[in-house]
C-alpha positions, -999 to 999 in steps of 0.1 A, spaced: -299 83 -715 -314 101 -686 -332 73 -668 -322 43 -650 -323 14 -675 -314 -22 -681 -298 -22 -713 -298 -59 -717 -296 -93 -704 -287 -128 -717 -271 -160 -711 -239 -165 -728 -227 -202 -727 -188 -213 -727 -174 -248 -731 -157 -266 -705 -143 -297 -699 -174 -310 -683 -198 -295 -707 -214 -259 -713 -217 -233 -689 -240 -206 -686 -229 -167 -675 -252 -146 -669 -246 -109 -683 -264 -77 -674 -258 -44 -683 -273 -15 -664 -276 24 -666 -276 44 -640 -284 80 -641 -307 87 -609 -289 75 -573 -320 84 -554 -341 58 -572 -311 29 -567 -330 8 -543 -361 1 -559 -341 -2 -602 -311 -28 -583 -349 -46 -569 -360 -41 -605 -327 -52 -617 -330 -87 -595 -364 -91 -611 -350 -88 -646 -323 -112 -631 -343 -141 -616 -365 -142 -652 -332 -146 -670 -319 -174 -646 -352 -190 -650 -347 -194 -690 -316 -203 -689 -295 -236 -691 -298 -250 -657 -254 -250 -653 -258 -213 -653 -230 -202 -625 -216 -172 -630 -236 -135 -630 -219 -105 -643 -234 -72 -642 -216 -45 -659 -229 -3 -649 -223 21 -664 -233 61 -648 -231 72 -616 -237 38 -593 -205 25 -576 -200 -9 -576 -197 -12 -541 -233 8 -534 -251 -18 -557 -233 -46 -548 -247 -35 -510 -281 -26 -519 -282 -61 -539 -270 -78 -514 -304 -61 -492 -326 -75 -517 -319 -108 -521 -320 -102 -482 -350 -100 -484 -365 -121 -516 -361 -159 -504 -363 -167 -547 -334 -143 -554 -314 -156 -529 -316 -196 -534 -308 -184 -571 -278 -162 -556 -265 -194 -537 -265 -215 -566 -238 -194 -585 -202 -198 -588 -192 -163 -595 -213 -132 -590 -201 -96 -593 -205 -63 -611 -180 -40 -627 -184 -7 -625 -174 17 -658 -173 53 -649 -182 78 -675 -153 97 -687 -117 86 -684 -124 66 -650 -108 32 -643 -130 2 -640 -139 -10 -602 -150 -52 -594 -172 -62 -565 -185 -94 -559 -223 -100 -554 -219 -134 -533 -227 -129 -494 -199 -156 -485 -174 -134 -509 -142 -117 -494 -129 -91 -518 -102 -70 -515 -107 -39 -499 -107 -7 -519 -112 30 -515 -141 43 -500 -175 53 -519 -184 90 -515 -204 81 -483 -171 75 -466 -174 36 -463 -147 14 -470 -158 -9 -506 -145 -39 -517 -134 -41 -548 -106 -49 -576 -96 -33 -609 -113 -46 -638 -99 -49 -673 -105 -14 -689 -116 -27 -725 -155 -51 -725 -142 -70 -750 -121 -81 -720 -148 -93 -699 -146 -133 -718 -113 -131 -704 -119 -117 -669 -147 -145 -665 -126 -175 -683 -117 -183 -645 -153 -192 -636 -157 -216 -658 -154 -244 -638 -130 -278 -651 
């Protein structure tokens, strides 16, 4: 791939003891840093059309990227947007859980920021701008990711 893309989007539901719940799960390329403002903008778009189709007990968002965006970068420049778009942020509000994982290409280790305003990650290394990110090691393997989210489904 050599553009920036969304790969997919959908709601996955999980059962808990008070019923279904929705996640939200978006997965993202990014090839082009320069353009990373207006595709995570793009990306929110594609985000508030899925949240509007889904189940309303959708809580959690999980965005998974793969190329050359850090975690921490999108999580700051999605964190402008919503800023900035009253819709995206009542929508933001509303979830339980929101972050992205971050996959490096190659043999890198997997990075977790969260997406929430009120959040308080961990702090992490810094981003090649020299800022300090949050974030948390992910599971390596996505079949992991069921697991790594089994927490946000509320009892």
């Amino acid at each position: 791939m050599s553009m920036n893309t969304v790969c997919s989007a959908r709601t996955v539901q999980f059962d808990s003891p008070t019923g279904p719940v929705g996640v939200i799960i978006m997965n993202l390329y990014f090839a082009d840093q320069d353009k990373a403002h207006t595709f995570v903008r793009d990306a929110a778009d594609k985000f508030k059309l899925q949240r509007l189709s889904s189940p309303l007990r959708t809580e959690t968002l999980l965005v998974t990227i793969t190329g050359e965006l850090s975690a921490g970068r999108f999580s700051r420049e999605w964190r402008a947007v919503a800023m900035q778009d009253a819709t995206l942020d009542l929508m933001m509000s509303q979830l339980r859980r929101g972050e992205v994982v971050h996959t490096p290409e190659g043999m890198g280790s997997p990075t977790m920021v969260s997406l929430l305003p009120s959040a308080t990650p961990e702090v992490g290394a810094s981003d090649a701008s020299g800022r300090t990110e949050p974030q948390r090691s992910a599971q390596s393997s996505s079949s992991n990711f069921g697991a790594l989210f089994a927490s946000s489904v509320p009892a």
